[in-house]
Structures are given as structure tokens and as C-alpha cells.
C-alpha positions as CSV (number, residue, x, y, z in Angstrom):
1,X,-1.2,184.1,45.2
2,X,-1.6,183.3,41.5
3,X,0.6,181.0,39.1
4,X,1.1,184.4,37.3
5,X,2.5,186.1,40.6
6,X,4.5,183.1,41.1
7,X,6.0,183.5,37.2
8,X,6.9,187.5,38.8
9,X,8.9,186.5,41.8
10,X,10.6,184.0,39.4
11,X,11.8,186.2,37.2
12,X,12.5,189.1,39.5
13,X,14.5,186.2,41.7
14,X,16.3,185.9,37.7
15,X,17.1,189.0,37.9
16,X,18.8,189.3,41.1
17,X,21.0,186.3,40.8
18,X,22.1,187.7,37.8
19,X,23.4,190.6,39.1
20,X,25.2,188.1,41.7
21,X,22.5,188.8,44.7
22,X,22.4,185.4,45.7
23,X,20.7,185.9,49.0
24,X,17.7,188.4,47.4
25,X,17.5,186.2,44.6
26,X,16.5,183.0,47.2
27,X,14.2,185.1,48.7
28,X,12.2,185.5,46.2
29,X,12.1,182.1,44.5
30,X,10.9,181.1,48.1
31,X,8.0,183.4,47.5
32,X,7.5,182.0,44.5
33,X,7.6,178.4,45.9
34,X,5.1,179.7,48.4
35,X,2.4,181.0,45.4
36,X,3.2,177.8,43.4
37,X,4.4,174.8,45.4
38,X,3.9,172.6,42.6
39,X,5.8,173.7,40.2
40,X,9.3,172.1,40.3
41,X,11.1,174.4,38.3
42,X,11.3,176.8,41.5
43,X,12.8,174.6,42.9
44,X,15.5,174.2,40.6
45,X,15.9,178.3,40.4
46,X,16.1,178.5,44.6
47,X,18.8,175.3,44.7
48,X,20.8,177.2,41.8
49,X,21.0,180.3,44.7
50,X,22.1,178.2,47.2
51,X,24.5,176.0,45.6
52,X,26.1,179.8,44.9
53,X,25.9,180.2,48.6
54,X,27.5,176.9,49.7
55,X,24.2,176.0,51.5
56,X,24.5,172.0,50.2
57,X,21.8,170.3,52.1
58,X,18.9,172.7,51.6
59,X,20.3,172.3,47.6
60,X,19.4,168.7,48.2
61,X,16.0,168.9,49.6
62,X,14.4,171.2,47.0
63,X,16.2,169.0,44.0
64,X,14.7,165.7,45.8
65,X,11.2,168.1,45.6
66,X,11.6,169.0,42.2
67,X,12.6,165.7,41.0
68,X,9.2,164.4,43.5
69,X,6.8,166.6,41.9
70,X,8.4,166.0,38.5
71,X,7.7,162.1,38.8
72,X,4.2,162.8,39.9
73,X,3.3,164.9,36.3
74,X,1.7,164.5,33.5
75,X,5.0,163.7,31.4
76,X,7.0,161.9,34.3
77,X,10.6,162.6,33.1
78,X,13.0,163.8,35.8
79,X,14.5,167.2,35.5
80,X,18.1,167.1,34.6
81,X,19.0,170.4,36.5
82,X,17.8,168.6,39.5
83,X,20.4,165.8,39.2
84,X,23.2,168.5,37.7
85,X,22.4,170.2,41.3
86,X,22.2,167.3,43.1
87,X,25.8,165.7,41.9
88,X,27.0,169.6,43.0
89,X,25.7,169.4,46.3
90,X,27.2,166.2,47.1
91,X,30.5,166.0,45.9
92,X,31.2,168.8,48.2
93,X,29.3,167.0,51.3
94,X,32.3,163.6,50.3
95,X,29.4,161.9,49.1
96,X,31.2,160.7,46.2
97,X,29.4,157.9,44.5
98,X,26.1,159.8,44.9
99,X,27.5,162.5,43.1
100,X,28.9,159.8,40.4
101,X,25.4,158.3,40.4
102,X,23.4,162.3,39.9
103,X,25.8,163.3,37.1
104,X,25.7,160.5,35.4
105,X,22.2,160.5,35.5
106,X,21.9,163.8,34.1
107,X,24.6,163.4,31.3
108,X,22.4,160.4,30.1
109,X,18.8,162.8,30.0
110,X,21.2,165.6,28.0
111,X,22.8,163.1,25.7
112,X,19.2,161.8,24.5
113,X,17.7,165.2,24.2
114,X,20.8,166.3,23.0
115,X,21.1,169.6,25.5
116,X,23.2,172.2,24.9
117,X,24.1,171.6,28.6
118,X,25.4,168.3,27.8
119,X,29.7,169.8,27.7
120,X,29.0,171.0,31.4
121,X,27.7,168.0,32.5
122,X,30.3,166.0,31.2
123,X,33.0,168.0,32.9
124,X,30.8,167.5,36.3
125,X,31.2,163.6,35.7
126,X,35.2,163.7,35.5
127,X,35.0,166.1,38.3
128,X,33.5,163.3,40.2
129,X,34.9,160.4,39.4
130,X,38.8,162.3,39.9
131,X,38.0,163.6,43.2
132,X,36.5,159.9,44.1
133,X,39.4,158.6,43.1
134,X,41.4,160.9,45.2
135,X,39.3,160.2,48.0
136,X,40.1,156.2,47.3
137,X,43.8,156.7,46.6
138,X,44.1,158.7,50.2
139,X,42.2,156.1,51.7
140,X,44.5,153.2,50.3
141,X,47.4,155.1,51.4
142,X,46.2,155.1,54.9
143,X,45.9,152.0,54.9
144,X,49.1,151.3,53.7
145,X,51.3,153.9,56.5
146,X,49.0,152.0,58.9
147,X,49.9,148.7,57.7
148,X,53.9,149.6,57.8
149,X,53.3,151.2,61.8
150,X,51.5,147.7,62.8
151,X,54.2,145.4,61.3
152,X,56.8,147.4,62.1
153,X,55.6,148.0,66.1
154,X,54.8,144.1,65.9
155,X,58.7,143.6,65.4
156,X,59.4,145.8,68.4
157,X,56.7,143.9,70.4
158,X,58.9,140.2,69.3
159,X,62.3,142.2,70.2
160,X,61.0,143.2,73.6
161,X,60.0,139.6,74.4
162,X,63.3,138.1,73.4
163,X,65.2,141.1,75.0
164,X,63.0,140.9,78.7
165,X,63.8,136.6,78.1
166,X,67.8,137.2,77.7
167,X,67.5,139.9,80.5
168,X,66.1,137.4,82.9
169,X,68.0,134.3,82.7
170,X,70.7,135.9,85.3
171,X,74.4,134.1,85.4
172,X,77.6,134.7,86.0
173,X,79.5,137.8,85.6
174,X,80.8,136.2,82.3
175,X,77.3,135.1,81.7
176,X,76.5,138.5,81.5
177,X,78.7,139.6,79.2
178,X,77.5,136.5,76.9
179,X,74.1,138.3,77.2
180,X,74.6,141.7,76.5
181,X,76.3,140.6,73.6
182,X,73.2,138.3,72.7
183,X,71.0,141.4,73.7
184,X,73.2,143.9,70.8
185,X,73.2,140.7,68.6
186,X,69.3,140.3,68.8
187,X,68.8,144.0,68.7
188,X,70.4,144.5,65.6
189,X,68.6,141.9,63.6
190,X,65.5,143.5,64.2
191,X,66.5,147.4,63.6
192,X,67.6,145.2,59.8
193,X,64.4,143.7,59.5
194,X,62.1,146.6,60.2
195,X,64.9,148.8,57.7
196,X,63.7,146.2,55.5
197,X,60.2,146.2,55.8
198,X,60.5,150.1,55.6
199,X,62.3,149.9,52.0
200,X,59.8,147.4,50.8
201,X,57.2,149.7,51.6
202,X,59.3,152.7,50.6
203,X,60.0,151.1,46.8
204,X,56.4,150.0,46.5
205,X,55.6,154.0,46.9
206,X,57.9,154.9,44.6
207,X,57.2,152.6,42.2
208,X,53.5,153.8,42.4
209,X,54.4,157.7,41.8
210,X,56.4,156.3,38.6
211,X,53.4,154.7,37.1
212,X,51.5,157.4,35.5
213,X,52.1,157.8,31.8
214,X,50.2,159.7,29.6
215,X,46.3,158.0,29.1
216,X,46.3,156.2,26.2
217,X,44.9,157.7,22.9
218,X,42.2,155.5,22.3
219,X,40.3,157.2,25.5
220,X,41.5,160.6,24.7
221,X,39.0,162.9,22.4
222,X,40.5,164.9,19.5
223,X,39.1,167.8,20.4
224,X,38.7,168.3,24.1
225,X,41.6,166.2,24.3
226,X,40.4,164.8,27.3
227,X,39.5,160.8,28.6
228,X,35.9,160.5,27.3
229,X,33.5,159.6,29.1
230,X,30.3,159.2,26.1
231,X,32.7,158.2,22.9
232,X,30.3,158.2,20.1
233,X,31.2,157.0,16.5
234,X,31.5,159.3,13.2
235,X,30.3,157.7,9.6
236,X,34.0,157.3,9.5
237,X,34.0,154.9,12.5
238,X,36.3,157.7,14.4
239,X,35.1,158.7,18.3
240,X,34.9,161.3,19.4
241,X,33.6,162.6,22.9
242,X,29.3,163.2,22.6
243,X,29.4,166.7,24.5
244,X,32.8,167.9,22.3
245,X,31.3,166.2,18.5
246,X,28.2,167.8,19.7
247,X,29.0,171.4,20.0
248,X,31.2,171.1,16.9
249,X,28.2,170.3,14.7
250,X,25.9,172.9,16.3
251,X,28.8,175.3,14.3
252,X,29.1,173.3,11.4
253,X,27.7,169.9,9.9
254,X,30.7,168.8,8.9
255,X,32.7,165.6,9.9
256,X,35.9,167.0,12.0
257,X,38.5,164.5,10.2
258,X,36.9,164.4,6.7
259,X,34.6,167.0,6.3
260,X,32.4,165.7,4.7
261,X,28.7,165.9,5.8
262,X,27.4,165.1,9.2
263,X,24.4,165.4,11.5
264,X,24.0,165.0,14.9
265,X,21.5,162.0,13.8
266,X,24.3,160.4,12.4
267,X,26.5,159.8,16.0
268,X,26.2,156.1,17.2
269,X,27.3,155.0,20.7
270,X,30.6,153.0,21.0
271,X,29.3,151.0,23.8
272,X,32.9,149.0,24.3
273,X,34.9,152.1,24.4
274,X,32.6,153.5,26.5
275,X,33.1,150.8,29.2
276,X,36.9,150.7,28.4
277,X,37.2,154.6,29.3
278,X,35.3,154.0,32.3
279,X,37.7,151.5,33.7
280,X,40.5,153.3,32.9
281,X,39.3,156.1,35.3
282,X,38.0,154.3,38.1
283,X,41.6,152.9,38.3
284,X,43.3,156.3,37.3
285,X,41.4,159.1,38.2
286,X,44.6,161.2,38.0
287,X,44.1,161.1,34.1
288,X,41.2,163.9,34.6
289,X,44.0,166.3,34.4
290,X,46.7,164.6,32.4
């Protein structure tokens, strides 16, 4: 088959997952695949079908393809669908700093060719890094019941020994009233200590679902209100987030605050808030969707 055959199946594959026929529309992108191997867009248009069926791994292998054969071109930039994709397939898969890693990847190739995509992308990054942080926060609270369960059972396990020692030591009838006295005696000190260890562990919980006030505004954008995740700087030396100032001046050149004249040419980066913002995620993903 011919490139131009291949450029048919494409757009007849367009045309099906359009109309939301996911499976027909795969089926033909894999024809086309088969007329044109070499082109990596097809591979982008089959892993766009089966990301809408749920089919994560096989998304996977045709963006690693795609992003393969678009190393080995002429131009050698990487395809930023691929990585879009890619962050898509694996989020779902738990493979959360992969998915990080893609999106981020592709939110840097939109923000320097300034893609209209650049808003979705965005929102795939604070996808990421919230349900990351989930992930992290369920781990850490594991940890935590598991911790409580193995200092609390290591208690019992000290009890037990002094209990099994008292039991032993025989006596006297008297005696063994001395030692079932010791035995409630000893008994009831530990039940106090592992009530205590359970309220430490108890206020430290509490204390942690107390903790979340709103986000502070310097990481909040004024128009998405949302943490941002690529502040950029008016004229004015306001921030704003890149995907949200963006699509605002694709409407109208005009500074937000001011309006006075702006450009898109005229953004520059606020590296520090930037890496502020970040942190402020990583340690409260929850803020996603304050």
C-alpha cells in the first residue's frame, strides 16, 4: 500500500472515532500502520482509540513507537501527544511518577511552542501529582495503623511474659491471692499504656485532618483559580498560570489586571514560584481540588 492509502485509512479511522466507534476506528489506523509503519503520527491516532477503550499497555507501546521513530527523523523533536498519551496510560496502570515525568514532559514541548493544547495538559499534570499524592498519603497511613498494631501487640507480648512469670512462681494459698492481685495490678497498667499509645496515635490523625487550610494565594492563579503549576510573569510583574494567561490573550491582547497591551511574547517565567508551587503540591496534593 501507498503513503496516500495510508493518509485514507487515517482519515476514515478520524472519522469513526468521531462518531465514538472506538473499536472500527483502531482498526483502521492499524491498516494504516501496516501501509506506513514509519510514520508516527499513526501511532498517536491508534493510541488515542485505545486509551478510549481502557487498553493501557498497547497505548504504551505505539507512544514508545511514535516517540522511536520521531527521534530517528529529520527534525528529531518528540511528539507531545505521545507523552500526553503516555502520562494517560500510566496513571491508570499506578505508575505514578512515570505519569508525573510524561506530562511534564509534554507541558514543557506545549509551553515553548505555545500549543493550544497547553490548558489540557496542565490539568493532566495536577491530575498526576494529586492522585500520587493520594497514593503516598495511603501508603504513609499504612504504615502508620501498622506501626500502632506492632507496638501495641509488642505490649501484649511484655504483659504475657510478666503474667506467665507471676503465674509460675506458685505459694501459698495467701500467696496466691498476693498474685492474682499482682496479675490485675500488672494487667491494668498495660490496658493504660496501649490506651495511651492508641490516643497518641488517635490525636496525631486528628491533628493531620485539621491541617488543611485553603492554599495560599501566591500559588493560586486569578483566573483558573487553581495552584499553578507554570506561573509566568505579566509586564506588571503579576503571575499568572502559562496555560490560563495563554488562552486569555488568544481572545484578547490585553493585560488581565491593567489592560493595557500584551503579547504572548511578553510572558517571562517565574522560575522561584515555579519551584515554590511545586513543593507545595508534592507535600499537599489535596490542594488540586481546594
Amino acid at each position: 500500500m501507498s503513503t496516500q492509502s495510508s493518509l485514507a485509512l487515517k482519515e476514515e479511522g478520524n472519522r469513526h472515532f468521531q462518531k465514538g466507534d472506538y473499536v472500527a476506528a483502531e482498526a483502521l489506523y492499524t491498516k494504516a500502520i501496516l501501509a506506513d509503519p514509519t510514520n508516527p503520527l499513526l501511532y498517536t491516532n491508534r493510541a488515542m482509540a485505545r486509551l478510549k477503550m481502557s487498553r493501557w499497555d498497547s497505548v504504551i507501546e505505539d507512544c514508545e513507537e511514535c516517540l522511536r521513530l520521531s527521534s530517528s527523523s529529520s527534525t528529531g523533536s518528540k511528539n507531545f501527544k505521545a507523552l500526553y498519551y503516555l502520562s494517560q496510560a500510566h496513571l491508570p496502570l499506578r505508575n505514578y511518577d512515570q505519569a508525573v515525568a510524561y506530562a511534564l514532559e509534554a507541558h514543557k514541548i506545549c509551553a515553548e511552542t505555545h500549543d493550544k493544547s497547553l490548558a489540557a495538559v496542565t490539568s493532566q499534570v495536577l491530575k498526576c501529582k494529586k492522585e500520587r499524592w493520594e497514593h503516598r498519603e495511603k501508603l504513609r497511613k499504612r504504615e502508620e495503623q501498622e506501626l500502632e498494631g506492632e507496638v501495641v501487640e509488642m505490649l501484649r507480648r511484655e504483659m504475657d511474659g510478666l503474667l506467665k512469670t507471676t503465674s509460675s512462681s506458685g505459694g501459698e494459698d495467701g500467696d496466691k491471692d498476693e498474685e492474682e492481685e499482682e496479675r490485675k495490678e500488672t494487667e491494668k497498667m498495660y490496658e493504660e499504656k496501649i490506651e495511651r499509645i492508641r490516643a497518641v496515635f488517635e490525636r496525631a490523625r486528628d491533628k493531620e485532618n485539621q491541617r488543611r487550610p485553603n492554599p495560599p494565594d501566591w500559588a493560586i492563579d486569578d483566573i483558573s483559580f487553581q495552584v499553578m503549576v507554570d506561573p509566568v510573569m505579566t509586564k506588571t510583574g503579576k503571575s499568572y498560570e502559562r496555560a490560563s494567561i495563554e488562552e486569555h490573550l488568544r481572545r484578547s491582547e490585553t493585560d488581565p489586571l491593567t489592560r493595557t497591551p500584551l503579547t504572548i511574547k511578553d510572558l517571562l517565567p517565574n522560575i522561584d514560584l515555579k519551584h515554590a508551587c511545586e513543593e507545595f503540591l508534592n507535600e499537599n496534593g489535596w490542594a488540586v481540588d481546594w
